[in-house]
C-alpha positions in Angstrom: -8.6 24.8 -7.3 -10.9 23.7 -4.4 -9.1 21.9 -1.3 -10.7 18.8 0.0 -11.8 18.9 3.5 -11.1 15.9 6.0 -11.8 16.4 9.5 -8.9 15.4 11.8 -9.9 12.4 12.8 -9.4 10.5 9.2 -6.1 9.8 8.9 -5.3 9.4 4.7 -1.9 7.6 4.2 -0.1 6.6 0.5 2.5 4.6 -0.1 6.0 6.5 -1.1 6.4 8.1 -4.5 10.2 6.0 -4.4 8.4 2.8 -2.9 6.6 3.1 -6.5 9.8 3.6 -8.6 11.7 0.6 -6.4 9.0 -1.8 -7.1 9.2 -1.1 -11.0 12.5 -0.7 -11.5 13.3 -4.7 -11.9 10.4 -4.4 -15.1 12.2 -0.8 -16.1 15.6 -3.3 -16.3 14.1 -6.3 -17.8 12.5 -3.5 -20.9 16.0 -1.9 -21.3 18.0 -5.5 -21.9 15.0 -6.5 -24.3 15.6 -3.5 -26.3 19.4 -4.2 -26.0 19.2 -7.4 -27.6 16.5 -5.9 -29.9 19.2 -3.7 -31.0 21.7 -6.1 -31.2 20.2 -9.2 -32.2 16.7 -9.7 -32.7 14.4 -6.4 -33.9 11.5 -7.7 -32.8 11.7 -8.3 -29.5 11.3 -4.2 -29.4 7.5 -5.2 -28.9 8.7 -7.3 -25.7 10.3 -4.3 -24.3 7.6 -2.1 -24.9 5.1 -4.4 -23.6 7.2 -4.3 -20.2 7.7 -0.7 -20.1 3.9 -0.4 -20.4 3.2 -2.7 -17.4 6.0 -0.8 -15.2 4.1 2.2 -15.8 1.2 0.6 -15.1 2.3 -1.2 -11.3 3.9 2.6 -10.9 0.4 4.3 -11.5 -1.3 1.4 -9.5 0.8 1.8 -6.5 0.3 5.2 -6.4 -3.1 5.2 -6.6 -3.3 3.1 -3.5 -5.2 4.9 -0.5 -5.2 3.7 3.0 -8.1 5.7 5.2 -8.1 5.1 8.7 -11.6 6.8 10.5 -12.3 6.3 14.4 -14.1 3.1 13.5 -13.0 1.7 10.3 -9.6 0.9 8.0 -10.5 1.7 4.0 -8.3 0.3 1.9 -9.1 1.9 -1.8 -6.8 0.8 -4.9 -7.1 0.6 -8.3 -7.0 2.5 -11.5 -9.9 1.0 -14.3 -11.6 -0.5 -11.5 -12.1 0.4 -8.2 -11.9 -1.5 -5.2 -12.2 -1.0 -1.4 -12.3 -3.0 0.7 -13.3 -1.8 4.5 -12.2 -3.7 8.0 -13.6 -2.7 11.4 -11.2 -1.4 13.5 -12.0 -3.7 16.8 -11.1 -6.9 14.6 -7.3 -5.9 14.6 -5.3 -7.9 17.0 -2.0 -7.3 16.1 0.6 -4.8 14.0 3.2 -5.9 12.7 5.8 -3.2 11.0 8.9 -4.7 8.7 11.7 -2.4 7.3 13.7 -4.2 4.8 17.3 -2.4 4.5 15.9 0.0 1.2 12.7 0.5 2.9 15.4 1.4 6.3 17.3 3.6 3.9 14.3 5.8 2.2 12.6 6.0 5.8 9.4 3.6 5.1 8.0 1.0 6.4 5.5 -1.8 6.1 2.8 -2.0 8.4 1.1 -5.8 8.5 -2.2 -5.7 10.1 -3.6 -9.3 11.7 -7.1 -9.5 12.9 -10.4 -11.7 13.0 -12.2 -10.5 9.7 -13.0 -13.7 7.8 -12.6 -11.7 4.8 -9.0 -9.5 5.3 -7.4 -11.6 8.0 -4.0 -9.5 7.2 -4.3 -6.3 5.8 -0.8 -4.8 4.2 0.1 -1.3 4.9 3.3 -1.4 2.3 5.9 1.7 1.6 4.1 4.1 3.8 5.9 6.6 5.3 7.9 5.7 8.5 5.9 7.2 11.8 3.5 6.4 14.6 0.8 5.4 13.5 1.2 2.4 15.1 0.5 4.2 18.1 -2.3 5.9 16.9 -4.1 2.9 15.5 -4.2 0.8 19.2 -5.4 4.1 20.4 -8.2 3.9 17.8 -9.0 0.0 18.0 -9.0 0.3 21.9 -11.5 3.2 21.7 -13.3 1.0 18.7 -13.5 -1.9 21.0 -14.6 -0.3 24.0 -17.4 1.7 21.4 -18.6 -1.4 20.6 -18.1 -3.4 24.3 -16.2 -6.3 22.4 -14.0 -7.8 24.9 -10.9 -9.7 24.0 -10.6 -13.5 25.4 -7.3 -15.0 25.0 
């Protein structure tokens, strides 16, 4: 199998295999007590559970699928599985970071990373179930080098 190259100054980041499972499991709960009462009370509601066990899977493959490249000048965010979308934010537009920890991201060591800048088009770009680490620290590294690249100057 060939091995992809990426220099060392792209930084690749995925949200959490478990980030995946916790955000389905409400759907994975909702098919199992539709095919309770399908069981029980109602055969046909079977199609209801399967019809929710197929959009879990679905949200699981999505999420995982979700790609956040950060390159000395810009943040690529790729996601998607039929369709592809990326959508790309220069690094000197981010003004602020923002990182939340609910108490399951706390206990599975992840984090949220919220993003604020200028771009008209991504004013808040959502980092979400990445692995907790610096990269906080890495990024104002980046969009102070990114800034002082491109001489933007910020005026409060």
């Amino acid at each position: 199998m060939e091995q992809e190259f990426t220099p060392p100054e792209i930084i690749t980041i995925r949200p959490a295999t478990i980030f995946a499972f916790i955000k389905t499991v409400p759907l994975l709960i909702a098919a199992t007590g539709f095919l309770f009462l399908a069981a029980r009370y109602f055969p046909v509601l079977v199609w209801v559970s399967i019809t929710i066990m197929l959009f879990a899977w679905y949200r699981f493959a999505y999420i995982l699928r979700v790609r956040y490249i950060i390159t000395p000048g810009i943040i690529r965010i790729q996601r998607g599985i039929f369709f592809r979308k990326i959508d790309q934010v220069e690094l000197w537009r981010v003004k602020d970071y923002v990182i939340t920890q609910s108490f399951l991201l706390q206990i599975f060591c992840l984090m949220d990373l919220t993003l604020k800048g200028t771009d008209p088009e991504n004013p808040v770009i959502w980092l979400r179930g990445i692995p907790y680490s610096d990269i906080v620290d890495t990024l104002r590294e980046r969009v102070n080098e990114a800034r002082q690249h491109n001489r933007v100057y910020e005026l409060n």
